[in-house]
Biopython code that builds the backbone (N, CA, C, O; Angstrom):
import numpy as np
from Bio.PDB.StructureBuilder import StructureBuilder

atoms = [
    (1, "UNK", "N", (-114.463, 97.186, -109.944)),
    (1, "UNK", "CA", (-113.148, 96.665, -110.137)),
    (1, "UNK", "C", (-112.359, 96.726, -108.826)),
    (1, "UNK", "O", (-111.440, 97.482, -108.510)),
    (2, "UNK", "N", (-112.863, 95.882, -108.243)),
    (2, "UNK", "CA", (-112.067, 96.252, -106.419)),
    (2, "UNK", "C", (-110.843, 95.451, -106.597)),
    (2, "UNK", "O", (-110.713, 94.461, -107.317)),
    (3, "UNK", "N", (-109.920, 96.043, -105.805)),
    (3, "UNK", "CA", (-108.546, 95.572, -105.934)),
    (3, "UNK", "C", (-107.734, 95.379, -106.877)),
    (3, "UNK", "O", (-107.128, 94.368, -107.235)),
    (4, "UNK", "N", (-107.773, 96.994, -107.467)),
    (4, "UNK", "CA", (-107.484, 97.427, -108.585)),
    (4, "UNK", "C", (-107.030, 99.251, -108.145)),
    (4, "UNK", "O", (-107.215, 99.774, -107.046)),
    (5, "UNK", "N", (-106.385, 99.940, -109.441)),
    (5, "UNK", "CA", (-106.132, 101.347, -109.066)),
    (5, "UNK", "C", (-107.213, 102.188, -109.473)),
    (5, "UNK", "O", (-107.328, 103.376, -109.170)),
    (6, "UNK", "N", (-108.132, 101.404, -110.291)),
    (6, "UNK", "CA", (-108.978, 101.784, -111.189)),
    (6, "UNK", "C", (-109.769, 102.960, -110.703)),
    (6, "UNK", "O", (-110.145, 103.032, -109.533)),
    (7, "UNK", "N", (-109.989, 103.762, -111.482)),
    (7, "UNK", "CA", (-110.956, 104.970, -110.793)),
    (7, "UNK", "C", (-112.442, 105.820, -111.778)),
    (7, "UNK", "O", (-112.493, 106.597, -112.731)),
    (8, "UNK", "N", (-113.469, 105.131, -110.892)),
    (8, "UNK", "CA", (-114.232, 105.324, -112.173)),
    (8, "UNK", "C", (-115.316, 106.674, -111.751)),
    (8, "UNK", "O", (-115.969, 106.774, -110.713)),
    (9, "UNK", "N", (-115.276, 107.444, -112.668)),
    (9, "UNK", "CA", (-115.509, 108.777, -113.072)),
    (9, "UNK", "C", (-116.599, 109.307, -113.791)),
    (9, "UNK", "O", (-116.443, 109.312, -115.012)),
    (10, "UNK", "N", (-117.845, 109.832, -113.285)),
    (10, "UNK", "CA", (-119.058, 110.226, -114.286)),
    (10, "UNK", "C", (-119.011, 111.500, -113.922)),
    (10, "UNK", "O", (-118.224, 112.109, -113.198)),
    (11, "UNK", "N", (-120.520, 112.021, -114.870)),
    (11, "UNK", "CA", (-120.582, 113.571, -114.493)),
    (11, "UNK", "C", (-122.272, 113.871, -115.061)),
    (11, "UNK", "O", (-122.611, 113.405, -116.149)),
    (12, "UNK", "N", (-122.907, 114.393, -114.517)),
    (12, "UNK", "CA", (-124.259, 114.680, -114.370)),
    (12, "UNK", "C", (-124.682, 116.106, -114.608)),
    (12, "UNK", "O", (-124.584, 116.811, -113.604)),
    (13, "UNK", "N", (-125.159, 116.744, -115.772)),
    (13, "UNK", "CA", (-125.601, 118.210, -115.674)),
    (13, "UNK", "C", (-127.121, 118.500, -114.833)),
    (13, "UNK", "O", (-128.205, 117.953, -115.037)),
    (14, "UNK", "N", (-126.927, 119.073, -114.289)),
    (14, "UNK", "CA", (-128.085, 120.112, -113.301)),
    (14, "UNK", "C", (-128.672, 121.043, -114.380)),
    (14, "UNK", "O", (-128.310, 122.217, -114.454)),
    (15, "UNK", "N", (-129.721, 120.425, -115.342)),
    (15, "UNK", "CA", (-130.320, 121.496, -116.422)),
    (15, "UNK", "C", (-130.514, 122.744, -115.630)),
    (15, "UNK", "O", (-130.160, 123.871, -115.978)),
    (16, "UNK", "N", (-131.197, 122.367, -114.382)),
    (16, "UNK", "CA", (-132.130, 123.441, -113.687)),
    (16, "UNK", "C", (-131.626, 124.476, -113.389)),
    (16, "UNK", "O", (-132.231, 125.531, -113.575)),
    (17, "UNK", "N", (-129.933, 124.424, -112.652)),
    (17, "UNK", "CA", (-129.295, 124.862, -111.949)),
    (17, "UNK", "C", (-127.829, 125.625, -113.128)),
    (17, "UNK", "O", (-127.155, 126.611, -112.830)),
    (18, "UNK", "N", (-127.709, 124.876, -114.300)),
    (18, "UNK", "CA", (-126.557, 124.886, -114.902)),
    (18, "UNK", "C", (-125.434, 124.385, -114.549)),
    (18, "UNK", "O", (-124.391, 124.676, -115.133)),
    (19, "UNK", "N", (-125.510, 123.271, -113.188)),
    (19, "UNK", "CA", (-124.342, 122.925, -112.724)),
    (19, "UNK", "C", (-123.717, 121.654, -112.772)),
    (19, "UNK", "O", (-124.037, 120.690, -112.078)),
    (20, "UNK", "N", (-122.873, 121.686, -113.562)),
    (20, "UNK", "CA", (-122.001, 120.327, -114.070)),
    (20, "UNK", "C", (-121.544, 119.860, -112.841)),
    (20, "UNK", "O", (-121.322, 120.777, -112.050)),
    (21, "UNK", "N", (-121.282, 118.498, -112.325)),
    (21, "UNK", "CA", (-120.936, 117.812, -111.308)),
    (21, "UNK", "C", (-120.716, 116.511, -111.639)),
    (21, "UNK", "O", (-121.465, 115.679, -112.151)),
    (22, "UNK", "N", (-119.255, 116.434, -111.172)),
    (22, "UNK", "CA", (-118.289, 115.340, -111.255)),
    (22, "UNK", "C", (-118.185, 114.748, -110.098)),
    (22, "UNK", "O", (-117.953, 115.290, -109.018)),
    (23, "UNK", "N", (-118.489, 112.753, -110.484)),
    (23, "UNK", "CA", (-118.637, 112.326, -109.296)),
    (23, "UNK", "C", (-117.320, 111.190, -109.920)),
    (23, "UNK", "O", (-117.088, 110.915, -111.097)),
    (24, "UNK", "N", (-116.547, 110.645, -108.566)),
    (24, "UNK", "CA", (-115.344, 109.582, -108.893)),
    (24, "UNK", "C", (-115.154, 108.952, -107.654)),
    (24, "UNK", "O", (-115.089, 109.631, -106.629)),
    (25, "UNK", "N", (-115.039, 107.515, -107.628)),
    (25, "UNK", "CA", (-114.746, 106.458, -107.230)),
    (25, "UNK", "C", (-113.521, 105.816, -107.200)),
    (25, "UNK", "O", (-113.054, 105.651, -108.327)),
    (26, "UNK", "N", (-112.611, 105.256, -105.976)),
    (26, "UNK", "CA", (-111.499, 104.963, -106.460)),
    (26, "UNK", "C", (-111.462, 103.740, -105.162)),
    (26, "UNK", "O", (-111.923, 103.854, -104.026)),
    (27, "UNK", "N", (-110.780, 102.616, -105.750)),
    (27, "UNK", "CA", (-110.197, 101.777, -104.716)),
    (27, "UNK", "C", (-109.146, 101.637, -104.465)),
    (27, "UNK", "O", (-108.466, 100.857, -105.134)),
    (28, "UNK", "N", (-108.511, 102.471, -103.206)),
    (28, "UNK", "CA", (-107.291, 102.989, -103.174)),
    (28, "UNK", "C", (-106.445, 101.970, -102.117)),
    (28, "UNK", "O", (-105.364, 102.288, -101.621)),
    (29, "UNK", "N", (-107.039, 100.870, -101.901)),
    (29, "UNK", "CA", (-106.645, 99.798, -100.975)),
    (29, "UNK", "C", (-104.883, 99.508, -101.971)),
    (29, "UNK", "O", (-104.455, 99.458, -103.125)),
    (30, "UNK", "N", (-104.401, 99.390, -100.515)),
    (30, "UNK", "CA", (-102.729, 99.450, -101.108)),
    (30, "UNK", "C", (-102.147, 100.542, -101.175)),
    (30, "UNK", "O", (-100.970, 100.704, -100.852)),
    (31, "UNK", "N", (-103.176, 101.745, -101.758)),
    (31, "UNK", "CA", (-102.118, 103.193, -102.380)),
    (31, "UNK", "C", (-102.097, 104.179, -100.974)),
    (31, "UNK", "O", (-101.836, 105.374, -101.112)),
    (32, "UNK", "N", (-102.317, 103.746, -99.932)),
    (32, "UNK", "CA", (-102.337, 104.974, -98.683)),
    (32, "UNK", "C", (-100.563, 104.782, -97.964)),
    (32, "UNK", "O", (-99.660, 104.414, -98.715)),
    (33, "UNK", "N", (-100.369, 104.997, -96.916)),
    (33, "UNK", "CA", (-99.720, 105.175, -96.371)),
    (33, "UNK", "C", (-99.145, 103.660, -96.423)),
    (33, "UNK", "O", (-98.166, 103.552, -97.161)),
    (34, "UNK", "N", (-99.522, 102.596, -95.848)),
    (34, "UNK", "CA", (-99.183, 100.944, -95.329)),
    (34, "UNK", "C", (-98.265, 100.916, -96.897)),
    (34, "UNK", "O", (-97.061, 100.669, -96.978)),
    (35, "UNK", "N", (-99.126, 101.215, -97.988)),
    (35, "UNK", "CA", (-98.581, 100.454, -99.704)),
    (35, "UNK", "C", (-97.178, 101.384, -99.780)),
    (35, "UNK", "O", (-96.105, 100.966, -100.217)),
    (36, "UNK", "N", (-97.364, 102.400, -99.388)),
    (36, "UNK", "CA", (-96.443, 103.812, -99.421)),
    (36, "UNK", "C", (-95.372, 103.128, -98.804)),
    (36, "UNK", "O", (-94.413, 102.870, -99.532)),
    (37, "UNK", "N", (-95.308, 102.637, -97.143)),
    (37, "UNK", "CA", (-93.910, 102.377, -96.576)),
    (37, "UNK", "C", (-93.593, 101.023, -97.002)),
    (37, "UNK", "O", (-92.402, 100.710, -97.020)),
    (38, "UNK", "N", (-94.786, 99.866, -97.473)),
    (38, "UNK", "CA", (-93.739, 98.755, -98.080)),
    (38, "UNK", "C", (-92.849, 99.012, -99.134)),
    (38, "UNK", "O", (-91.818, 98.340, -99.163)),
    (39, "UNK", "N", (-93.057, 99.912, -100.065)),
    (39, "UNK", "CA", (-92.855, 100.527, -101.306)),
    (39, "UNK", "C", (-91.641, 101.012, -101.157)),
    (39, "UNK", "O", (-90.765, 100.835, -102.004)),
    (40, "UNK", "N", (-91.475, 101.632, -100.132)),
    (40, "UNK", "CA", (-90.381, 102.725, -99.570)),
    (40, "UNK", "C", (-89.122, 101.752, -99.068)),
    (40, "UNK", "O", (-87.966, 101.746, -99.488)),
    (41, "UNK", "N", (-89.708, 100.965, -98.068)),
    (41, "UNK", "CA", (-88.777, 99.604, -97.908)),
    (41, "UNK", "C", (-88.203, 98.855, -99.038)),
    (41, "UNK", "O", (-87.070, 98.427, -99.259)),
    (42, "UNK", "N", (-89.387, 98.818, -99.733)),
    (42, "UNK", "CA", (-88.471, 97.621, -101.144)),
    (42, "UNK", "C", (-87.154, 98.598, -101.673)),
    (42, "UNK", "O", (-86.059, 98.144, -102.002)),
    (43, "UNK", "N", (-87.411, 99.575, -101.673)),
    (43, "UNK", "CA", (-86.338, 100.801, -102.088)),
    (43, "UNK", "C", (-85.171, 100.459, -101.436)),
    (43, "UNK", "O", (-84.127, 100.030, -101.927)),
    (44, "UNK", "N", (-85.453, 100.696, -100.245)),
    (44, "UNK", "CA", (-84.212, 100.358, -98.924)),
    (44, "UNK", "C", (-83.642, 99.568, -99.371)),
    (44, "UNK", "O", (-82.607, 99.627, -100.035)),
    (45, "UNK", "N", (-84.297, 98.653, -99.037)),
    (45, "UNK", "CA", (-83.561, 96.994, -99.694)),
    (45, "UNK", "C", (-83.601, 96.172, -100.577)),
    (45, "UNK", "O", (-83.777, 94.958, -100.474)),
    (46, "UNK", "N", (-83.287, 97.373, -102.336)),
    (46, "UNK", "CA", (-82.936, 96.853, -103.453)),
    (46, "UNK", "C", (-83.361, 95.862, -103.802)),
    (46, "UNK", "O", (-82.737, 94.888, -104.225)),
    (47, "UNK", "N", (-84.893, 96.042, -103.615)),
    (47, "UNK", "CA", (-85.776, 94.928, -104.105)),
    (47, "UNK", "C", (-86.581, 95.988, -105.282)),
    (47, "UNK", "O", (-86.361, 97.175, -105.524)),
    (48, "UNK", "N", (-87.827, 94.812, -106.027)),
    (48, "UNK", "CA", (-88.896, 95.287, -106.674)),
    (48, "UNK", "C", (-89.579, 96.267, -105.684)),
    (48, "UNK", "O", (-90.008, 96.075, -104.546)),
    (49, "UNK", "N", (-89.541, 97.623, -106.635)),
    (49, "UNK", "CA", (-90.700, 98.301, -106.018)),
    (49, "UNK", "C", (-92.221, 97.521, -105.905)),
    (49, "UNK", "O", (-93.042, 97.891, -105.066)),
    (50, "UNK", "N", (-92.424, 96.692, -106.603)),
    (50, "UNK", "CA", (-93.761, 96.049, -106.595)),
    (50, "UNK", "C", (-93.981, 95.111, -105.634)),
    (50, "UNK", "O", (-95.078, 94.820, -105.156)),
    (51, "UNK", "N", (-92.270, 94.354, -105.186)),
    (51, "UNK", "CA", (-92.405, 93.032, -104.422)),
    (51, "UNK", "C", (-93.655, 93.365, -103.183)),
    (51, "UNK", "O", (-93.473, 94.337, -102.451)),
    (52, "UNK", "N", (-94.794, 92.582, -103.023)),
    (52, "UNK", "CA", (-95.382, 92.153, -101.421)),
    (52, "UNK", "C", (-96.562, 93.055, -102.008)),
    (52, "UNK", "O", (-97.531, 92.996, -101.252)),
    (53, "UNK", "N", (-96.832, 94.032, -103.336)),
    (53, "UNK", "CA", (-98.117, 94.732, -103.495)),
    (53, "UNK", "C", (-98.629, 94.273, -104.236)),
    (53, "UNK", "O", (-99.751, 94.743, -104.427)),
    (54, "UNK", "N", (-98.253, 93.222, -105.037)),
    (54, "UNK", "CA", (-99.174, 92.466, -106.321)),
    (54, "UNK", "C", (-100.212, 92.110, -106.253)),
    (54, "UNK", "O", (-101.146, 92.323, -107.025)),
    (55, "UNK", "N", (-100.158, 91.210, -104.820)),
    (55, "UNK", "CA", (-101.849, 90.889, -104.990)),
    (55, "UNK", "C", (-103.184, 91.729, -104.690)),
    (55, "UNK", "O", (-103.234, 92.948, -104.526)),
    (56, "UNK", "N", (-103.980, 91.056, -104.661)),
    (56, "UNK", "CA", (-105.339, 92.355, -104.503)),
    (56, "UNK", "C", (-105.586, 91.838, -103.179)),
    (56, "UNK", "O", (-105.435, 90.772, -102.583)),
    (57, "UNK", "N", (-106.271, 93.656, -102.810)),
    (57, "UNK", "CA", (-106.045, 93.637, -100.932)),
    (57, "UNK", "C", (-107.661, 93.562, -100.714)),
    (57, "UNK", "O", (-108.268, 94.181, -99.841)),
    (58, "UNK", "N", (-108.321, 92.560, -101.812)),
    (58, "UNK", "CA", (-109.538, 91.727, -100.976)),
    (58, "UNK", "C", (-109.488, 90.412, -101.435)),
    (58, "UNK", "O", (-108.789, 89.904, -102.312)),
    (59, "UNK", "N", (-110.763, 89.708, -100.341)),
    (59, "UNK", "CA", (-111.037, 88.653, -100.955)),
    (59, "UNK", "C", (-112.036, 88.405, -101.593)),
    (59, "UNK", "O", (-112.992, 88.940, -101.033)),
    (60, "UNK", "N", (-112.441, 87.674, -102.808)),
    (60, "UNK", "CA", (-113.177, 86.996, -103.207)),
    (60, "UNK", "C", (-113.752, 85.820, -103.148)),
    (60, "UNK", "O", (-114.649, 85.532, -103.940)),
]
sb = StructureBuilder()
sb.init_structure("model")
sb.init_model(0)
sb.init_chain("A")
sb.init_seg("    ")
for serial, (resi, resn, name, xyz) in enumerate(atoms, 1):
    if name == "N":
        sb.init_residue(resn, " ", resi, " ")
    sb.init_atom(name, np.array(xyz, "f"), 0.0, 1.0, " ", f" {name:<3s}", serial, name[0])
structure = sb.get_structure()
């Protein structure tokens, strides 16, 4: 699900070992720092927090 917040999440037991292990995936394109200060700006200037992040940050 790329270009999305989506975060996808399994988990695998280690019979041998007894050790449960959680593995997760996330496409965080948009949510770092760059999505953070447009976000912060739309604030500034009493816009949509969403305005300029809607679309998805690949191409198809």
């Amino acid at each position: 699900m790329a270009g999305t917040n989506f975060c996808q999440i399994g988990i695998a037991l280690d019979e041998r070992t007894g050790t449960l292990k959680i593995f997760s995936t996330i496409d965080n394109l948009l949510k770092g720092a760059a999505g953070q200060a447009v976000q912060n700006m739309n604030l500034i200037f009493n816009l949509d927090q969403k305005e300029g992040l809607r679309g998805y940050g690949i191409f198809s």
